[in-house]
C-alpha positions as a printed NumPy array, in Angstrom:
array([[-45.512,  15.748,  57.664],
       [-45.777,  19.112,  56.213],
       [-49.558,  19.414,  57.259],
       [-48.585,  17.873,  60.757],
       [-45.716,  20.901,  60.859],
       [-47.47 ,  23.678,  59.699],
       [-50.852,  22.559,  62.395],
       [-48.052,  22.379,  65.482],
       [-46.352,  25.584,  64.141],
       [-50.09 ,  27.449,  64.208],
       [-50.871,  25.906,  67.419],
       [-47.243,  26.32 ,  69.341],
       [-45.431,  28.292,  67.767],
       [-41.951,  27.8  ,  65.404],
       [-39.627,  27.911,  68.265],
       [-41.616,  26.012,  70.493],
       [-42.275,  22.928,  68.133],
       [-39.491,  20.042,  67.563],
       [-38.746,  18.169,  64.741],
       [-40.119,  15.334,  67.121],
       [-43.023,  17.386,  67.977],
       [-44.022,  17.028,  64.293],
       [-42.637,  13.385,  63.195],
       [-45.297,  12.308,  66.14 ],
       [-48.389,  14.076,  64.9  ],
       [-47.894,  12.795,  61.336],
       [-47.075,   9.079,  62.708],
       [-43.694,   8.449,  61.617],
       [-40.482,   8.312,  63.361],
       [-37.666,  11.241,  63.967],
       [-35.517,   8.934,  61.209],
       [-38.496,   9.104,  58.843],
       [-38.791,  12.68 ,  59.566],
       [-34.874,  13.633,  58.573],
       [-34.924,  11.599,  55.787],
       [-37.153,  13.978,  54.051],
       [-36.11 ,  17.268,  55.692],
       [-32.701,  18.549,  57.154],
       [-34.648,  20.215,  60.023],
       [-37.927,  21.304,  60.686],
       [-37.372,  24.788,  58.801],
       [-36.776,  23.335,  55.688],
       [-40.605,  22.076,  56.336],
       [-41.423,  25.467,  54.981],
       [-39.268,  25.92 ,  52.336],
       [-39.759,  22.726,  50.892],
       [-40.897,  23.792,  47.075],
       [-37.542,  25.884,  46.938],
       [-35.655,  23.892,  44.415],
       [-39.275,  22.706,  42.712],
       [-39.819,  26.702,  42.119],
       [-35.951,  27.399,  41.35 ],
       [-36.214,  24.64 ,  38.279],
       [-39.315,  25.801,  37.053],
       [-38.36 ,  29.371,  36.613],
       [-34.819,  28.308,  35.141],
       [-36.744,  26.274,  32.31 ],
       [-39.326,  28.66 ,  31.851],
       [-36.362,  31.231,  31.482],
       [-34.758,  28.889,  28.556],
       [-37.891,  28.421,  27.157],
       [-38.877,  32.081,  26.704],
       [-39.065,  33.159,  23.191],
       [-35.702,  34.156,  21.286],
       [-36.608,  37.582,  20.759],
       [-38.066,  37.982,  24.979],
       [-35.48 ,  40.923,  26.447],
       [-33.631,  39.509,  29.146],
       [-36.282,  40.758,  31.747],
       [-39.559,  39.436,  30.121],
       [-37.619,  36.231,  30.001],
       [-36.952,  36.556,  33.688],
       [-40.57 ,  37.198,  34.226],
       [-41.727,  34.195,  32.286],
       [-39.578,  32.035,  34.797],
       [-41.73 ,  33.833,  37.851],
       [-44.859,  33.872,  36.269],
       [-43.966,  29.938,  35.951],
       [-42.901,  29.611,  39.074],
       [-45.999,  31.309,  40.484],
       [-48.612,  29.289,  38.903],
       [-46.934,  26.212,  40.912],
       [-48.449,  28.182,  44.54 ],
       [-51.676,  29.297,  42.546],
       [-53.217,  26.061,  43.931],
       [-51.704,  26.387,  47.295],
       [-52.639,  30.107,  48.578],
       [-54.352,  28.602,  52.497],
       [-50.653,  26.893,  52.903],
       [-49.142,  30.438,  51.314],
       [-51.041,  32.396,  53.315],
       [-50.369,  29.901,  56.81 ],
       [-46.609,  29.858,  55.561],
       [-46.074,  33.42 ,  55.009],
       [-47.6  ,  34.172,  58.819],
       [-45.21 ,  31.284,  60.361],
       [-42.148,  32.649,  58.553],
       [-43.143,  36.817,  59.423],
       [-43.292,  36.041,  62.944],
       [-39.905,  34.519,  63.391],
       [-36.562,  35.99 ,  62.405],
       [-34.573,  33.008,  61.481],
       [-37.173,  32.038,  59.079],
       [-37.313,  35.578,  57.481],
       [-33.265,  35.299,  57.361],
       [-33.695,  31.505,  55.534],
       [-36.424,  33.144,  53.392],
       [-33.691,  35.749,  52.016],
       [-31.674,  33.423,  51.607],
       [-33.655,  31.129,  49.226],
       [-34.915,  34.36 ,  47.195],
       [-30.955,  35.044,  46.479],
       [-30.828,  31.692,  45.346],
       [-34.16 ,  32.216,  43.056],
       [-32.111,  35.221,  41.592],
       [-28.761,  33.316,  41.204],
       [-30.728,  30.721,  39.372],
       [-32.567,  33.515,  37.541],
       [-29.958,  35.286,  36.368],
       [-27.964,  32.041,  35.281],
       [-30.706,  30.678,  33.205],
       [-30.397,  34.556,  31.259],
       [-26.525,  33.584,  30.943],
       [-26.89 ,  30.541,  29.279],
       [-29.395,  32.615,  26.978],
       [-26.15 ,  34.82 ,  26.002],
       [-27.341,  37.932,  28.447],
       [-24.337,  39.425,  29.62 ],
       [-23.797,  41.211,  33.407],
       [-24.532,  43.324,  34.302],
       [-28.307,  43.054,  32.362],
       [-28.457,  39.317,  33.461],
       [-28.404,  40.098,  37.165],
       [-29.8  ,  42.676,  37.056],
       [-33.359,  41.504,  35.364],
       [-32.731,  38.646,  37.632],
       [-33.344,  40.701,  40.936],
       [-35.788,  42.643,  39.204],
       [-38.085,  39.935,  38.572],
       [-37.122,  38.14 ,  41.626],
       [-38.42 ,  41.235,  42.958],
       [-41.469,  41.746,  41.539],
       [-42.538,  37.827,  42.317],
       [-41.685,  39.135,  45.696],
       [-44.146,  41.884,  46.222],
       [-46.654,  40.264,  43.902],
       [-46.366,  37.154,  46.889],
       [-46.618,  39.174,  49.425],
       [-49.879,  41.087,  47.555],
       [-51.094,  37.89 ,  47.035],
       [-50.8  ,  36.646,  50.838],
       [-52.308,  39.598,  51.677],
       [-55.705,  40.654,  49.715],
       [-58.79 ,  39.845,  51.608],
       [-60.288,  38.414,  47.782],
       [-58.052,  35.634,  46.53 ],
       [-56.207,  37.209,  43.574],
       [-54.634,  35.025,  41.045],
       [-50.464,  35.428,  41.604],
       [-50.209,  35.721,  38.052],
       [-51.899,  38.534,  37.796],
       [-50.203,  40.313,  40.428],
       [-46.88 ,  39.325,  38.939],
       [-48.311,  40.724,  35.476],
       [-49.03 ,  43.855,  37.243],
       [-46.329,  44.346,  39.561],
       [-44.151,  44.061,  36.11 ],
       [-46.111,  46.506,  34.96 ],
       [-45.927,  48.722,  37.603],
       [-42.125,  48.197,  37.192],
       [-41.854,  49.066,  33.338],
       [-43.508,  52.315,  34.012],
       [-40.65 ,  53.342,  36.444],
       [-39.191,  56.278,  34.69 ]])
């Protein structure tokens, strides 16, 4: 269904493509359809909660002695090698969603909830606010433009590495 969405979204557009539109090009029903997604956004965002658990284990799983923002980072860079597979669906995905508002708004939305989860995850490792939310955005941030970077190059960069040097790039903020 997700290939079926992402071909009608290419070909017609977001707006102009139904959740109907895509339960009949994969061969299933509209039931089948809304029994895996609430509506034909959530198509794209799909991996949220996948990506949001990943970072929130890699966060706990950080060494003890990790400040609060290289433990944030671990969760992206673990989050990130989840996509590293996936950049041609990245890359199709991150057009789709740039060229309609709704789906920038509902991709805001999910990054706040990448931070909430971020920052939690650096609670239950005893960081206290503000530090926890704010290494939360700040890694949330750097996955951000490292994505973006990485949707972006003309040579297929590894997201990893982008993250590694966006964090970089952010350390040496003075």
């Amino acid at each position: 269904m997700i290939r079926a969405a992402m071909d009608l979204f290419d070909e017609r557009g977001f707006e102009q493509t139904t959740a109907g539109d895509i339960a009949e090009r994969a061969g299933v029903t509209e039931r089948t359809f809304f029994r895996h997604f609430a509506d034909k956004r959530e198509v794209l965002f799909d991996g949220s909660k996948t990506m949001e658990c990943t970072a929130h284990d890699a966060i706990l799983a950080a060494p003890a002695g990790h400040s609060p923002l290289d433990a944030a980072l671990a969760g992206m860079v673990a989050a990130g090698e989840l996509l590293e597979d996936r950049r041609e669906h990245a890359v199709r995905r991150s057009r789709i969603v740039a060229a309609n508002p709704s789906l920038q708004e509902r991709e805001l939305l999910k990054l706040a909830g990448v931070v909430e989860v971020t920052a939690e995850a650096l609670r239950i490792r005893g960081v206290s606010e503000p530090s926890a939310a704010l290494a939360g955005h700040s890694a949330v941030t750097v996955f951000q433009v490292a994505f973006t970077r990485w949707v972006s190059a003309q040579q297929p960069l590894a997201l990893t590495d982008c993250i590694a040097e966006n964090a970089a790039a952010l350390r040496a903020l003075k």
